[in-house]
N, C-alpha and C positions, 0 to 999 in steps of 0.2 A: 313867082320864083319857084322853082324846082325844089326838092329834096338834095341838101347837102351828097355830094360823090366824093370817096376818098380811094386814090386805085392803088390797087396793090398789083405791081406787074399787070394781066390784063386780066384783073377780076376787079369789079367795079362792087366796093362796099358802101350803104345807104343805111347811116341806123335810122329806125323808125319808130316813136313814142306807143304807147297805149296809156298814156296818160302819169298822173303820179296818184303817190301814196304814201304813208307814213305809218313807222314803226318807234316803238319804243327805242332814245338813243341807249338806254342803257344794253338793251336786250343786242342791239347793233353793235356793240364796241365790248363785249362782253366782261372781264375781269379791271378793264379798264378804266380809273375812277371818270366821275362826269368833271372834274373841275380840268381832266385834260381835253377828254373826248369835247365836250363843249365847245371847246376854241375854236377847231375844224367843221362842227356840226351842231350849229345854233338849236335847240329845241326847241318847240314851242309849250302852253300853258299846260301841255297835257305831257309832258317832256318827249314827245314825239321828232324824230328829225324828218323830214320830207325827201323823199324818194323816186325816182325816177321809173317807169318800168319801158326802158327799152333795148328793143327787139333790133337785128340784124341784117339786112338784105346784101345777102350776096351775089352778086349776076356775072354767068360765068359763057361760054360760048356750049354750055351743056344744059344751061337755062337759068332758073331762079331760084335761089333757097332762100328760106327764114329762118335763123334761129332765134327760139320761144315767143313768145306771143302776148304776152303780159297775163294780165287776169280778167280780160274779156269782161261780159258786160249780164253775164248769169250772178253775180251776188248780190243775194237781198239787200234792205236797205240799214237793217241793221249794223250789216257786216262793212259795207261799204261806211257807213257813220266812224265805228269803231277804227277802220282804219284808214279815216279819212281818204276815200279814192274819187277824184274829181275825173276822169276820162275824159281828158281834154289834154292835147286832141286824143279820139280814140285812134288804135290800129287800122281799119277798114280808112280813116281819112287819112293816116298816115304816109300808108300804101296809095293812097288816091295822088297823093303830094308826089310820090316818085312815079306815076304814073303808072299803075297797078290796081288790079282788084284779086280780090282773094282768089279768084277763078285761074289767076296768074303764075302761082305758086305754084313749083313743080315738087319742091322738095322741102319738108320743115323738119327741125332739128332741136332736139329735148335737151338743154344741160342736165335737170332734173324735172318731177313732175309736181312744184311744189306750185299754190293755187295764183300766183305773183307770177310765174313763167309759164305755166301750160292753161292756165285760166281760157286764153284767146286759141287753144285747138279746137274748143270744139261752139257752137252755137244753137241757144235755145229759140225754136221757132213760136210763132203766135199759139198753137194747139199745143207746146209744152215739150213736143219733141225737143231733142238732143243730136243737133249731128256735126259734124265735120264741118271746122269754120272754112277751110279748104279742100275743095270738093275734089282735084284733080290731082291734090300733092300725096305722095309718100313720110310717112311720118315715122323719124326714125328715133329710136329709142332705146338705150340702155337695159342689158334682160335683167340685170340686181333691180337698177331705179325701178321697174316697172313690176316686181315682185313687193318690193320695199311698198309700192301705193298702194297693189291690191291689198296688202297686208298690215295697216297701221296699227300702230300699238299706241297708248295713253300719252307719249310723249308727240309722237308725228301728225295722228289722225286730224290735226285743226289745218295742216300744210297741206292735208292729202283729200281732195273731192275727187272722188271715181266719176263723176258726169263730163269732168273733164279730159276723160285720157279711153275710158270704155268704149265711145261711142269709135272709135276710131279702129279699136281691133271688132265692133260689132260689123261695120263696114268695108273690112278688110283692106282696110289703108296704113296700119301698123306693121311696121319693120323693126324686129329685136335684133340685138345685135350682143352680143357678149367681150368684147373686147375692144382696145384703141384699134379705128381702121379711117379707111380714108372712104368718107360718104359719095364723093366725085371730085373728078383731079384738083388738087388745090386746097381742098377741105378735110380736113382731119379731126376725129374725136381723140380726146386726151383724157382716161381719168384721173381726177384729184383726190376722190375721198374728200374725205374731212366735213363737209358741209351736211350730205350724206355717205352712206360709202361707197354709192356709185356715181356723185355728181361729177363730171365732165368738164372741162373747157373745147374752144373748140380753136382751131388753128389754119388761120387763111395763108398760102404760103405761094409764090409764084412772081415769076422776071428775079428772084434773088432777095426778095425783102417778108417779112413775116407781120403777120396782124395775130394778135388773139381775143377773140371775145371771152375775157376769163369770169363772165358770170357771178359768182355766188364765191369765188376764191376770193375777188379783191371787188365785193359791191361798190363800193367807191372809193375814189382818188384819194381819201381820208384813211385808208385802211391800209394804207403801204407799210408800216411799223410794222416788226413783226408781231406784237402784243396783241395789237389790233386786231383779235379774231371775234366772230361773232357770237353772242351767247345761245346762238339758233343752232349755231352749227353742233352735229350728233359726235364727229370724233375728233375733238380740237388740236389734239397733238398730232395728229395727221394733217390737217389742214397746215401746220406751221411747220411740217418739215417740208410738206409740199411747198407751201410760201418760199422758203430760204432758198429755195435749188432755185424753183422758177423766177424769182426776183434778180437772180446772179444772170440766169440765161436772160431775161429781158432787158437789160443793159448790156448786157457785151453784145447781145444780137440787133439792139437797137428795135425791138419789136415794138410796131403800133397797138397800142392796148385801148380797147374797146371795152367801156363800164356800163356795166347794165343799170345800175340804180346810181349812179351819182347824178344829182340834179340839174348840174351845169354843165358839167365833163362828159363830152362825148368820147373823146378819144385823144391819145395822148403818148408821149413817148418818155420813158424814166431816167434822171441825167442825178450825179450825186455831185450835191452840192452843200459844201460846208462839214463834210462826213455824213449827209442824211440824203435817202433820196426823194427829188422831186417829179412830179408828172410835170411836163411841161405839153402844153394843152394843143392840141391841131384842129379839135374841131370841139 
C-alpha cells in the first residue's frame, strides 16, 4: 500500500514520518498544570509525552517539495537515549512508501532550524563528512531563522546543531529569504514568531481550498487552547496572539491542518463544539 494522498485542488499532499520522539510534557504544555495537560497527553515514567516528527510532501505540476525533515539519523546515542527517538520508520523509507528517494526532491522548506526539523537536511557519510540529505533540491530558509542558529545563546544552543543547516550554504543549495513569499504557486511562507522570532508556517493553497502545515504554532491537536503554549517557545505572548487570529481564520476558512508532532493526527479540520474547538481528524 502506498503513502496516504490528501489533494488540495491539484497539489497532491503526502505527510511523511522520520520517526518519533519524546519531550518533557511539562516543557510541551508550558504554564499549563499536568493534572490538565495529562488527560490529552499521557506521559510516561520519565513524564515524557511521545512525539511524532513529521515531515510534508507536496507535489505540485512544478515538482516536489519537503517541508523539514525530522532529525535525521547524525545524533549520538546519548542524545537519542535522552529523548528517546526510535527512527522508525525513518524519512529516506518514508519517502520510499510515496515512491521517492531523496534524489527526488526538488525543493525543501525550513519552518525553523531546530535539531527535531532540520536534523534530516543534511547526512553524515561513512568518512564523517557532512552533506546535503538532498543532493538536487533548493533549501529555503528564513534570513532571522538562519542568523538566530548561527548565533545561539545559553537558552537556544541545545535546539541549534550547525552540521545540520551549514553543509547546505557550504554547497550552495541555501536560499534566504527575508520575508512571507510564495516559494512556488501554491506554497506560501507565513511568519509566526513566537516559537522563535522567525519560525514560519507554511500554507498550501489551490482549486479554492487551503491546507496549513502550522509546525511548531500548534505541535499537536492537544494544543488548540489558547493556554496551551509551549515552555520551548522563546516569545510566548507572540505565539498566543498569533494563535487567536489564526484559530478564527481556520474555522471560518475550514483550513486542512497538517500537525507535525502529534502522534496520531495527521491532519484534520477545526469544528467548535460545545463552546471549545475540536480537530476532527481526515487523516
Amino acid at each position: 500500500m502506498g503513502a496516504p494522498v490528501l489533494q488540495v485542488g491539484e497539489l497532491a499532499l503526502t505527510p511523511v514520518l522520520d520517526g518519533y520522539f519524546a519531550l518533557d510534557g511539562g516543557a510541551m504544555f508550558g504554564v499549563v498544570p499536568k493534572v490538565l495537560w495529562e488527560k490529552v497527553a499521557p506521559p510516561d515514567e520519565r513524564n515524557r509525552i511521545r512525539m511524532a516528527m513529521r515531515c510534508l510532501l507536496v507535489r505540485g505540476p512544478w515538482g516536489t517539495l519537503l517541508i523539514d525533515a525530522g532529525a535525521g539519523g547524525k545524533l549520538d546515542a546519548k542524545a537519542a537515549t535522552i529523548y528517546g527517538f526510535d527512527g522508525v520508520p525513518s524519512l529516506d523509507r518514508s519517502l520510499a512508501e510515496a515512491g521517492l528517494t531523496p534524489a527526488d526532491i526538488d525543493i525543501v522548506v525550513a519552518t525553523h532550524l531546530h535539531f527535531d526539523h532540520a536534523g534530516g537536511f543534511t547526512l553524515r557519510d561513512a568518512d564523517g563528512t557532512v552533506r546535503p540529505h538532498f543532493p538536487r533540491a533548493r533549501y529555503f530558509v528564513r534570513q532571522g531563522e538562519w542568523e538566530a542558529a548561527l548565533h545561539p545563546n545559553e537558552r537556544t544552543r541545545a535546539s541549534y546543531m550547525a552540521e545540520n543547516y551549514v553543509p547546505l550554504r557550504d554547497a550552495g543549495q541555501l536560499v534566504l529569504h527575508d520575508d512571507d513569499r510564495e516559494i512556488v504557486p501554491g506554497v506560501r511562507v507565513r511568519r509566526t514568531g513566537g516559537h522563535t522570532r522567525d519560525h514560519q508556517i507554511v500554507e498550501i493553497v489551490s482549486g479554492g481550498e487551503t491546507a496549513v502545515f502550522v509546525a511548531d504554532l500548534l505541535p499537536t491537536a492537544a494544543h488548540l487552547p489558547l493556554p496551551y503554549i509551549m515552555g520551548y517557545d522563546l516569545y510566548p505572548l507572540e505565539t498566543l496572539e498569533f494563535k487567536r487570529g489564526f484559530l478564527r481564520e481556520a474555522v471560518e476558512g475550514r483550513y486542512l491542518l497538517l500537525f507535525e508532532h502529534d502522534p496520531v493526527i495527521a491532519a484534520g479540520r477545526l469544528a467548535e463544539v460545545d463552546g471549545k474547538l475540536r480537530v476532527q481528524p481526515e487523516l
